[in-house]
C-alpha positions as CSV (number, residue, x, y, z in Angstrom):
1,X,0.0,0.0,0.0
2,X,1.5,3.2,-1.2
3,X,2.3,5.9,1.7
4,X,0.1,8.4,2.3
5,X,0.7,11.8,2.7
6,X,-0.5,14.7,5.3
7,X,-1.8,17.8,4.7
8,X,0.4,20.8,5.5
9,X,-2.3,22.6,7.8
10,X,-1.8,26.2,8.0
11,X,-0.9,26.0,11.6
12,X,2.1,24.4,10.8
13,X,3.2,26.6,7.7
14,X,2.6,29.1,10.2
15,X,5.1,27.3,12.9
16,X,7.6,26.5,10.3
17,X,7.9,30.0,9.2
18,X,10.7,29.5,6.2
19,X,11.0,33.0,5.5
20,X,9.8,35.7,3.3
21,X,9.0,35.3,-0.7
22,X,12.4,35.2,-2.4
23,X,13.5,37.5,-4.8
24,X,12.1,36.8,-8.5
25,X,15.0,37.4,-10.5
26,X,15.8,33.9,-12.5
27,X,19.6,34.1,-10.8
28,X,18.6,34.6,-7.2
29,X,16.1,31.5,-6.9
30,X,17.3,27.8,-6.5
31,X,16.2,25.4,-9.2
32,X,15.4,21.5,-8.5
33,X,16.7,18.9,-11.4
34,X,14.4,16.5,-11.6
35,X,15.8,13.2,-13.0
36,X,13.6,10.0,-13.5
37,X,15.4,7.0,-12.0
38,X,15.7,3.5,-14.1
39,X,12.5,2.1,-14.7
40,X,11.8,-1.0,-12.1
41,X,14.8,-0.2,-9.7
42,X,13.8,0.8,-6.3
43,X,14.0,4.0,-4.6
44,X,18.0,4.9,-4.2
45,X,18.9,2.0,-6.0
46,X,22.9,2.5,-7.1
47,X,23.8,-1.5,-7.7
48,X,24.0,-3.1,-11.2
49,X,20.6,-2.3,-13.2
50,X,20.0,-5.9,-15.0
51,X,19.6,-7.2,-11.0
52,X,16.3,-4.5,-10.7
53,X,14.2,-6.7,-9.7
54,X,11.4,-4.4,-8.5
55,X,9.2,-4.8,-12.0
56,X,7.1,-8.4,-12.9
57,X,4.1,-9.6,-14.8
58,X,0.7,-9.7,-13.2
59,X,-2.3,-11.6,-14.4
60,X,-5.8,-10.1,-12.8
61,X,-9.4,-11.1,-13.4
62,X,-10.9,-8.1,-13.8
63,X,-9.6,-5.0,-16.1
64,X,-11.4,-2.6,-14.6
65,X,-9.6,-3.2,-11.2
66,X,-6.6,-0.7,-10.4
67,X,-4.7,-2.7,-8.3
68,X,-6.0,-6.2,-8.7
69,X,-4.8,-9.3,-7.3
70,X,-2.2,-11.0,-9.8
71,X,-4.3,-14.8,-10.1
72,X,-2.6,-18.0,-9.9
73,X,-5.7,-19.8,-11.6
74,X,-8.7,-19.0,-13.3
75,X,-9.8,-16.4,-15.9
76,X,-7.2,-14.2,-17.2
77,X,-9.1,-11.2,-17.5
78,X,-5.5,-8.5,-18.5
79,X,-1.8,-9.2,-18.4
80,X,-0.2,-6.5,-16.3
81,X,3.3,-5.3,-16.7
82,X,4.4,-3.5,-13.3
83,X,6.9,-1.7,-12.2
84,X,8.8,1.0,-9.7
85,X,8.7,4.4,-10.8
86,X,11.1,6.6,-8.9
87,X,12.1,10.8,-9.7
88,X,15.2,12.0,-8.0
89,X,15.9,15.7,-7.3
90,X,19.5,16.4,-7.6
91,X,18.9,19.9,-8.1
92,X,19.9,23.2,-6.1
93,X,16.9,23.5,-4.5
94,X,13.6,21.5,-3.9
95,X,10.8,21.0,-6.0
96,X,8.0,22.6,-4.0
97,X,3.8,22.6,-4.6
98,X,1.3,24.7,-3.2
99,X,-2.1,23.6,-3.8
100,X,-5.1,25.9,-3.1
101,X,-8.8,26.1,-3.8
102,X,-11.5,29.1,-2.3
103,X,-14.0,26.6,-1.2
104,X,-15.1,22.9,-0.8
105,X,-17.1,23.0,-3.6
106,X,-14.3,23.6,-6.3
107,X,-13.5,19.9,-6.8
108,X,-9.7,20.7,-7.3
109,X,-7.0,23.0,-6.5
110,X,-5.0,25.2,-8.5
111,X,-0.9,24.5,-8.1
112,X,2.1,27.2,-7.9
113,X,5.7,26.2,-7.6
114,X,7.9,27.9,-4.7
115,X,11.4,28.5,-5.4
116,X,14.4,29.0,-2.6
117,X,15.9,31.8,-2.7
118,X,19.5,31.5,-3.3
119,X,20.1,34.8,-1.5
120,X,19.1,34.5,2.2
121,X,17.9,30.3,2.1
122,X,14.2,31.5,2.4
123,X,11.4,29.2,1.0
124,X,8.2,30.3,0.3
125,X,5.2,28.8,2.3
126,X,2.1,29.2,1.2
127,X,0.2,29.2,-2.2
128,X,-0.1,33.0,-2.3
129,X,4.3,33.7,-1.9
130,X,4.6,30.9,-4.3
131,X,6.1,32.3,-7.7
132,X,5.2,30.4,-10.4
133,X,1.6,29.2,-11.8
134,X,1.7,25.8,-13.4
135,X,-1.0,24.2,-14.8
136,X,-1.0,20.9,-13.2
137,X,-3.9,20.7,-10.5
138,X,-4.6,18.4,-7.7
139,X,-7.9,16.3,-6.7
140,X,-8.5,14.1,-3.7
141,X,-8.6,10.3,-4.5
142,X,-10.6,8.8,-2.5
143,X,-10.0,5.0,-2.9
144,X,-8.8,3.1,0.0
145,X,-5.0,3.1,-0.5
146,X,-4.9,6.8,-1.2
147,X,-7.6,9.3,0.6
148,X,-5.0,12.0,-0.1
149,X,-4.3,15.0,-2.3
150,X,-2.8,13.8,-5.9
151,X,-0.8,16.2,-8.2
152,X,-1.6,15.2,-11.9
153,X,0.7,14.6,-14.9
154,X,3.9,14.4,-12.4
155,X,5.1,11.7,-14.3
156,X,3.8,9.5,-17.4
157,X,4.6,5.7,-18.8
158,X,4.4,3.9,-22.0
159,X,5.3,1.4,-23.8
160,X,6.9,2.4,-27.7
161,X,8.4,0.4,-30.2
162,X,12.0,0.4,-30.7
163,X,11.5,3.2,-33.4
164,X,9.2,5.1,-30.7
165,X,5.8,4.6,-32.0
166,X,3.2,4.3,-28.7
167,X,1.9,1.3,-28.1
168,X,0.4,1.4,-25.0
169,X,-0.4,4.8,-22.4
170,X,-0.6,4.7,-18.4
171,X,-3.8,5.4,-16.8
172,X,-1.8,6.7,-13.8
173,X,-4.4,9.3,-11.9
174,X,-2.0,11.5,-9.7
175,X,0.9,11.3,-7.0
176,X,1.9,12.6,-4.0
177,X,5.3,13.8,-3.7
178,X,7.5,13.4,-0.6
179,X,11.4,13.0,0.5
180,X,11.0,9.3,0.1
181,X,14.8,8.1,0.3
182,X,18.4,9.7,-0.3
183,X,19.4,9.8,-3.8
184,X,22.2,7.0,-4.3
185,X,25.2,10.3,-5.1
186,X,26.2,13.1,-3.3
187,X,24.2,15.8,-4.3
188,X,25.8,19.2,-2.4
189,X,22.7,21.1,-2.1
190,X,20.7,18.1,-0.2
191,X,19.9,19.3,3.4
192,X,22.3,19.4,6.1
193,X,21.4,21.4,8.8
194,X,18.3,20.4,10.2
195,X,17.5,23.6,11.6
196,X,17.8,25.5,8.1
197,X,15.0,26.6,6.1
198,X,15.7,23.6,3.9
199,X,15.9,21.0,6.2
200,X,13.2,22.2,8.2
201,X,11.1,21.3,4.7
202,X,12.6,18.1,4.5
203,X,11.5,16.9,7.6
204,X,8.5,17.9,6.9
205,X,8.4,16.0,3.2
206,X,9.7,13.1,4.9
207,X,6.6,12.4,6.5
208,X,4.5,14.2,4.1
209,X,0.8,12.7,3.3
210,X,-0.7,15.2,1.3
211,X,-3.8,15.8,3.6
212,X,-4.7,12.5,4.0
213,X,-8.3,11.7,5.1
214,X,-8.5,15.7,4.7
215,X,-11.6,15.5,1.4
216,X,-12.4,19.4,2.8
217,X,-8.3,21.0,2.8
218,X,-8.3,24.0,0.8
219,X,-4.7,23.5,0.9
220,X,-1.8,21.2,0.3
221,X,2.1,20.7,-0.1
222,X,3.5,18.2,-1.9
223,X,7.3,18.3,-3.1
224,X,11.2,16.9,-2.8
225,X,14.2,18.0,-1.9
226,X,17.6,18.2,-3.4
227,X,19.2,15.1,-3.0
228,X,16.2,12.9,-2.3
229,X,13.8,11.3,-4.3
230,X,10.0,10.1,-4.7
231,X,9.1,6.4,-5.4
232,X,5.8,4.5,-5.9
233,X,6.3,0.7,-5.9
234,X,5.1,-2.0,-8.9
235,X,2.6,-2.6,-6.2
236,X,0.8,0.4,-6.4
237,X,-2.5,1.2,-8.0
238,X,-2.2,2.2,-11.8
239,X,1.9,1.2,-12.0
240,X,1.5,-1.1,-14.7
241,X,0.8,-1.1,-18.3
242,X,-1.4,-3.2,-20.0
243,X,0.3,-5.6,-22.6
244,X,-2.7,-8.2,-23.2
245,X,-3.2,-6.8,-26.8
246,X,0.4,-6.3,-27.7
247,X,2.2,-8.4,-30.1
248,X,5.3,-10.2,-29.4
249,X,8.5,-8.3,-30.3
250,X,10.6,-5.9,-28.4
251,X,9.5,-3.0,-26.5
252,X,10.7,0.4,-24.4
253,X,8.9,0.8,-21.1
254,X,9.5,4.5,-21.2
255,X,9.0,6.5,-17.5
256,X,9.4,10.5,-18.0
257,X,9.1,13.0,-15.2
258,X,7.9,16.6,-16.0
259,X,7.3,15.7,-19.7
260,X,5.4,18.9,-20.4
261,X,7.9,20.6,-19.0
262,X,5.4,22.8,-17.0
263,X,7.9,22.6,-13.7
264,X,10.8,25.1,-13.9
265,X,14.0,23.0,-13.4
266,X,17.8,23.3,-14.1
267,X,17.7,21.2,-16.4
268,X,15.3,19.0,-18.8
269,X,18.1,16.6,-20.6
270,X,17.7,14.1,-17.6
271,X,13.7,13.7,-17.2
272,X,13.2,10.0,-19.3
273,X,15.0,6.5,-18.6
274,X,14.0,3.3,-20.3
275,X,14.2,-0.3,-20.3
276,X,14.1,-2.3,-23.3
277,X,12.2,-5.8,-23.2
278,X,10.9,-8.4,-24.7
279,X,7.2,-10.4,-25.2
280,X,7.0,-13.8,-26.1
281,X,4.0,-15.0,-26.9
282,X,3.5,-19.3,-26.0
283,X,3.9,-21.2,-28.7
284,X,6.0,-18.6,-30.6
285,X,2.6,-16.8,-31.7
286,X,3.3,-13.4,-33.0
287,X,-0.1,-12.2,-31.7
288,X,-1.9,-12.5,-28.1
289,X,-4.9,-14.8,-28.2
290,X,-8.3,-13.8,-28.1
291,X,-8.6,-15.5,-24.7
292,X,-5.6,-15.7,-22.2
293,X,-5.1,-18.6,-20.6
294,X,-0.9,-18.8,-20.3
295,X,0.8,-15.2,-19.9
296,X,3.4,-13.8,-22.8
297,X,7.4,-14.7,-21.5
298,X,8.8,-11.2,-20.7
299,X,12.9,-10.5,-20.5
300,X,14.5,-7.9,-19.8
301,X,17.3,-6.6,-22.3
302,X,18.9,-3.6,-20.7
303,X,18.4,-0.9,-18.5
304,X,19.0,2.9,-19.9
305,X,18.6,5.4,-17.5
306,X,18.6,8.8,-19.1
307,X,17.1,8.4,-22.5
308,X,13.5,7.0,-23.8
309,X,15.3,5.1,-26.4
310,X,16.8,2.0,-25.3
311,X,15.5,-1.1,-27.3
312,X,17.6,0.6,-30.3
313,X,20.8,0.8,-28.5
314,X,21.4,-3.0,-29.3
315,X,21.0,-2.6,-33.6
């Protein structure tokens, strides 16, 4: 069950107290990097990438079912691939959301992003000092292993074809962003002092959980450090793609961070990794059968963290 994550009530922005809105000039703020980690690692993971072991193939009855039980026996109803998303920040500053809405009848809140300055360490905290609009917003999922705040369009999967055709889209609805784990290199910026505006934030993102059980907030945070990183685990709801219609051959699972580009970062060369794989279909059948009674053999090639091409790196 994925963590959950608390809402930042204005009592404790209040107690926090970061600091005045930092200065607006692009020079004087610090910038988070976000960089998606390799597809079906875990959190942090440094060690060699063909070992990742945090990715499998899940059969489920029903299609309709988020997180459905992988079956041992009886009607194959999908073939799920899943797998461990993670995005590091290894930036010079976090990545910080303010969500807001007037009332508890608007169904979602707007989102800013809150920069650090790089002049006196201050962070902004609340949704009014925040500095830049993005147009991401943030609903409340109420199913059973969420009842928290999620931030849409954070991060996006697919499956392409080695020549990067789509073949399959996530039907990821949202996440909620927190200093999950350290990121596996030394990143200087991360957090040191704890009683610095900065790590004062981390702890708080540490145990973040995005106004869970909180339907009526008007506001949440939501964001990650430099030098630490979000995951959500292959166990998750919606961390799969469905492959049940997709022909045998060899594939990129493609994971990208901030592909819009709507988050203001240092840089955006780093936001995709891949891993290339292949489906076998039994019986060396080139298509899936109409009815699914043995799941498609699935191998991993390689693991290419950085790029969304990675099937094509072996022609």
């Amino acid at each position: 069950m994925r963590r959950h994550v608390v809402l930042f009530a204005t009592a404790v922005l209040v107690a926090v107290a970061l600091g005045p809105l930092p200065a607006r000039a692009t020079g004087s703020v610090l910038l988070p990097d976000l960089r998606q980690a390799p597809v079906g690692c875990s959190g942090g993971y440094s060690g060699d990438l063909s070992r990742c072991v945090d990715w499998d193939v899940c059969p489920v009855a029903d299609p309709a079912a988020p997180n459905g039980e992988c079956v041992r026996k009886g009607s194959i109803g999908a073939v799920r691939l899943r797998f461990t998303t993670s995005a590091d920040n290894i930036g010079d500053g976090p990545l910080l959301i303010h969500g807001s809405r007037g009332h508890t009848g608007q169904p979602r809140m707007s989102a800013r992003q809150a920069f650090q300055s790089a002049v006196d360490d201050s962070i902004p905290m609340s949704y009014e000092q925040s500095q830049r609009p993005v147009p991401a917003t943030l609903y409340y999922e109420p199913a059973v292993t969420h009842e928290h705040w999620h931030l849409l369009g954070f991060e996006h999967f697919q499956l392409r074809t080695p020549s990067g055709d789509t073949v399959v889209a996530d039907r990821k609805n949202g996440f909620c962003l927190g200093d999950r784990y350290v990121t596996p290199d030394d990143v200087a910026s991360r957090p040191a002092d704890a009683g610095s505006p900065q790590g004062r934030l981390s702890a708080f993102l540490r145990k973040n959980r995005c106004g869970h059980h909180e339907p009526e907030a008007l506001s949440v945070v939501q964001g990650i450090s430099a030098g630490y990183g979000d995951d959500y685990p292959f166990t998750v709801d919606f961390q799969w793609l469905d492959i049940s219609k997709v022909p045998s051959g060899v594939y990129d699972v493609v994971n990208i961070v901030n592909g819009d580009r709507s988050l203001l970062e240092k840089s955006y060369a780093n936001n995709a990794s891949s891993m290339a794989i292949s489906i076998r279909w039994p019986g060396h059948a080139t298509s899936p059968p109409a009815t699914i009674t043995q799941l498609p053999e699935v191998q991993l090639i390689r693991n290419c963290p950085g790029t969304d091409r990675c099937a094509q790196l072996g022609h």
